[in-house]
C-alpha positions as CSV (number, residue, x, y, z in Angstrom):
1,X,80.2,92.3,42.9
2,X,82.3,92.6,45.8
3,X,86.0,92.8,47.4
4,X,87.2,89.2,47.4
5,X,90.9,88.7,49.2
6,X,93.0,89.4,46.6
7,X,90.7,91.1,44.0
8,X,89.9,94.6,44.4
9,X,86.6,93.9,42.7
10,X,85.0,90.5,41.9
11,X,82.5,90.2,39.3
12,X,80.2,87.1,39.2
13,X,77.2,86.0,37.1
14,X,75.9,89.1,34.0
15,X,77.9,91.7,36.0
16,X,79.3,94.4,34.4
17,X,81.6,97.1,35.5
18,X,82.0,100.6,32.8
19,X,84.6,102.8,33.7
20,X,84.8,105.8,31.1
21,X,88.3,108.4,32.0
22,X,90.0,109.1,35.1
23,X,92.7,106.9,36.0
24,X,92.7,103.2,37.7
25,X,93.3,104.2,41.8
26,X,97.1,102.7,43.0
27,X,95.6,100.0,45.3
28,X,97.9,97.4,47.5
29,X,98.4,95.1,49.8
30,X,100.1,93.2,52.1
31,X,102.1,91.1,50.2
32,X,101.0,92.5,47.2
33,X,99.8,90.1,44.1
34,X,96.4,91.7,43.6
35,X,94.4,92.4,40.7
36,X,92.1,94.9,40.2
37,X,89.4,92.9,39.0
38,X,88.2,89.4,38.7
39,X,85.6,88.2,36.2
40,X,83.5,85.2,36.1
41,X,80.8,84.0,34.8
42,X,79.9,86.3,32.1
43,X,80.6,89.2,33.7
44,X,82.5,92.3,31.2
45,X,85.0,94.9,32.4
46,X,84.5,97.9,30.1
47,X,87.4,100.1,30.0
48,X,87.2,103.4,28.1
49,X,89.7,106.4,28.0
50,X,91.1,105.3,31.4
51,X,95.0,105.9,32.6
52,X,96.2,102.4,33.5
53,X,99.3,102.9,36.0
54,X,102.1,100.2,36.3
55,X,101.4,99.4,40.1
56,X,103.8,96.9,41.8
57,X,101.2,95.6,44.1
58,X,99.2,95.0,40.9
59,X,100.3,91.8,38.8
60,X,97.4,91.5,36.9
61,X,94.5,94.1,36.3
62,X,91.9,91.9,34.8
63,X,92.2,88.2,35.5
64,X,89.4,86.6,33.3
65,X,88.2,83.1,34.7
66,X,86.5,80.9,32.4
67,X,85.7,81.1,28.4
68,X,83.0,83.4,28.8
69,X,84.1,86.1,31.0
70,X,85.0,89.5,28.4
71,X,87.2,92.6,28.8
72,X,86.8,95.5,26.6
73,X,90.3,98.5,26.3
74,X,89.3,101.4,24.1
75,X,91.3,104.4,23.7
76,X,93.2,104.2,26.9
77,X,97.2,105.3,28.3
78,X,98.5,102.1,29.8
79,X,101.9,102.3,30.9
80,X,102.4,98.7,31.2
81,X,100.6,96.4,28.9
82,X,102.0,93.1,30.2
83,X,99.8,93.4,33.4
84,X,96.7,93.7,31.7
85,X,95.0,91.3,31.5
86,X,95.4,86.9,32.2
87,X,93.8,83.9,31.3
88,X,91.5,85.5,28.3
89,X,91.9,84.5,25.3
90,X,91.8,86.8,21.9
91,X,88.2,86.0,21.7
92,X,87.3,87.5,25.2
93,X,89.6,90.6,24.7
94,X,88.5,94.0,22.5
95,X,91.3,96.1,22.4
96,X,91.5,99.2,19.9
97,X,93.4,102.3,20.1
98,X,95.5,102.2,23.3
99,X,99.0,104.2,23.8
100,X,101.9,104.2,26.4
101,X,102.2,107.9,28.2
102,X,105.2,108.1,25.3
103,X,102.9,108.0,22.6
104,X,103.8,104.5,21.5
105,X,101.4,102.1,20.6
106,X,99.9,99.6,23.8
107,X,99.8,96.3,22.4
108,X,98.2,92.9,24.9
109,X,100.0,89.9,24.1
110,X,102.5,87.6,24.9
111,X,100.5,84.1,24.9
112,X,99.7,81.5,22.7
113,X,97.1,79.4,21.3
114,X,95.5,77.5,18.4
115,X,93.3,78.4,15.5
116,X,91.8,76.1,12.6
117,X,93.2,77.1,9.1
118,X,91.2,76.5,6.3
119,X,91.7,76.3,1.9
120,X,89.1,78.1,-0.4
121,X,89.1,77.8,-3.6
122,X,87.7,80.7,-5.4
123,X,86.4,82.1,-1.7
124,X,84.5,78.6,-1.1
125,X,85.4,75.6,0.7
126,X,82.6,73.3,-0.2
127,X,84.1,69.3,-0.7
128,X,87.1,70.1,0.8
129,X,88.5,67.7,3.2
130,X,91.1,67.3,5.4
131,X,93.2,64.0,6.7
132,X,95.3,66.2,9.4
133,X,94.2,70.1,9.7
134,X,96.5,72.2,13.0
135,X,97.3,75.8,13.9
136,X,99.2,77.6,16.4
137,X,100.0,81.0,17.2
138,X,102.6,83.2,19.7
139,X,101.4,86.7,20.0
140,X,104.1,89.2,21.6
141,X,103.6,92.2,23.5
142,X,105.1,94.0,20.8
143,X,102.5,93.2,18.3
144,X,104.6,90.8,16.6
145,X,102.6,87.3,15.8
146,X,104.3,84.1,15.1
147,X,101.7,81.9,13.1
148,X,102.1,78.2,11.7
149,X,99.8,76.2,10.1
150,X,100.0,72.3,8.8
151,X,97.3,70.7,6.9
152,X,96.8,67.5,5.1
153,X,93.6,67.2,2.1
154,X,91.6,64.2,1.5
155,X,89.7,65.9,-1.1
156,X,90.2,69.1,-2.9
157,X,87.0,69.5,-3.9
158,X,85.3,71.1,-7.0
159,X,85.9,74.2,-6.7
160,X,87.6,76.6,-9.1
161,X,89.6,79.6,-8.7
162,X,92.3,80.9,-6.8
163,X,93.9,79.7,-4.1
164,X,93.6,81.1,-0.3
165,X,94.4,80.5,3.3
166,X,91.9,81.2,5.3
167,X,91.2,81.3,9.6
168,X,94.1,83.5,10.3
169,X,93.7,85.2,13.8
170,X,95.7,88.2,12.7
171,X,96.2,90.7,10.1
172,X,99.0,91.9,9.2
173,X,100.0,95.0,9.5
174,X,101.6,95.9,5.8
175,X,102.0,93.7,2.3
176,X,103.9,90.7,2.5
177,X,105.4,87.5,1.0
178,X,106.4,84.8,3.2
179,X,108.3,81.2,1.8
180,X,106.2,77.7,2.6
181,X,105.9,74.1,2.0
182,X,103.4,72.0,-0.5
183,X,104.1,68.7,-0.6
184,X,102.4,66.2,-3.5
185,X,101.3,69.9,-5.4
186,X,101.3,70.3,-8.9
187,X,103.6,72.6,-9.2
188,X,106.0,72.8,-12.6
189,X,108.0,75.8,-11.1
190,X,108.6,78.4,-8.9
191,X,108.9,78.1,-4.8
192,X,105.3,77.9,-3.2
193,X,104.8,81.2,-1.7
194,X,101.7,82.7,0.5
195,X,101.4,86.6,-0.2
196,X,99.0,89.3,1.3
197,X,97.6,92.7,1.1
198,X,96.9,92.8,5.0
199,X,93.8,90.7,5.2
200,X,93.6,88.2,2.8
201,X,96.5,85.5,1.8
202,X,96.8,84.2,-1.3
203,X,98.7,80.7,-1.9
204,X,101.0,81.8,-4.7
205,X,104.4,81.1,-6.4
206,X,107.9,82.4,-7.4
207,X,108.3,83.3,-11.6
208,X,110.5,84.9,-13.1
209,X,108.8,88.3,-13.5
210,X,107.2,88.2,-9.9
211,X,104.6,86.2,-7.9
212,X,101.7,84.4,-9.1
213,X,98.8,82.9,-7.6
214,X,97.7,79.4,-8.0
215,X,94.5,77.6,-8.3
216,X,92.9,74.6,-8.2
217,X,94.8,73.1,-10.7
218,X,97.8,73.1,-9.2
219,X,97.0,71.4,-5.8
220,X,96.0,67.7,-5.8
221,X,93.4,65.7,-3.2
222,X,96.5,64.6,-1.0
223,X,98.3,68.0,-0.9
224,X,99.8,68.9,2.0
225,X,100.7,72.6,3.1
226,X,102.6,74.0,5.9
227,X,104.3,77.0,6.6
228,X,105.4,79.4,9.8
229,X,104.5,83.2,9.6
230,X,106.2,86.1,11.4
231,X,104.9,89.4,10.9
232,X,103.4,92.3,13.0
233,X,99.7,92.7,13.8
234,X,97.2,95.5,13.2
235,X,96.9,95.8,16.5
């Protein structure tokens, strides 16, 4: 660990670097673009209860280098959550219960990658198989998530039971019912649908007194199902 050009601190191999309160020193120089730390390897930055100032010298805070670097922001005041943290991805960054000096939640975002989506049946997805299977998400600053999803079966497999999408990156914040597309289903009426309580999202359909769920009978081996989700995160 060690000052490295334009790293205030450089963290290589296990390292790992705790800092619980107080407040992240204004640091600068000439030229600015400097970040407060840089993490390789599989070195973790734990930040705990720590005022994070906007510094204009600073563009990024944490710069995570590699897949197996980690940063950790618990309970902290961060005026400006954009300069965080770069490179990581959601599985290197633990973030839970940080504020702006206003009060407002501190959300990290504003990048995008991929995740895997995935039918059970009935909570299982034993025999199922897929000819084309894609995800992608945007995350914004704000906590808002954009998430689409396009998969092609081979198989549906022998499972029983209701129908669910599962591999999400994101809860959602609230209840909600979002409009997508099933192509080759066995559907006799009603618009597909894919409602959720917050965590779990349940394929479904349009009646006339409300929305139903389907199952396994109504999908067929070469189903196809895509759809494009905007909603705002638990985070």
């Amino acid at each position: 660990m060690a000052y490295a050009g334009r790293n205030a601190v450089r963290l290589r191999g296990d390292s790992v670097v705790t800092i619980n309160g107080g407040q992240l020193p204004i640091i600068g120089r000439a030229g600015g673009d400097m970040r407060t730390f840089r993490a390789e390897g599989t070195s973790r930055v734990n930040l705990n209860s720590v005022y994070i100032p906007d510094n204009p010298a600073v563009t990024t805070h944490v710069a995570l280098i590699g897949g197996a670097s980690s940063l950790s922001v618990r309970d902290c005041v961060i005026e400006n959550p954009a300069t965080i943290v770069a490179y990581g991805v959601r599985g290197q960054v633990s973030w839970s219960g940080n504020r702006k000096p206003d009060g407002a939640r501190a959300v990290w975002g504003g990048y995008e990658a991929s995740w895997m989506p995935s039918l059970l049946i009935g909570g299982l997805d034993a025999g199922i198989t897929y000819g084309t299977r894609q995800g992608s998400y945007v995350l914004q600053e704000d906590g808002m998530v954009t998430v689409r999803f396009d998969f092609t079966l081979t198989s549906k497999g022998m499972e029983t039971g209701i129908l669910t999408l599962g591999g999400l990156p994101f809860d959602s914040y609230a209840s909600n019912v979002f409009p997508i597309f099933m192509h080759f289903a066995a559907l006799t009426d009603g618009a597909p649908l894919i409602a959720t309580n917050g965590s779990t999202w349940t394929l479904s359909r349009q009646t006339t007194s409300g929305v139903a769920s389907l199952n396994e009978t109504q999908i067929r081996d070469t189903t196809r199902i895509r759809g494009s989700l905007t909603y705002r995160t638990t985070l």
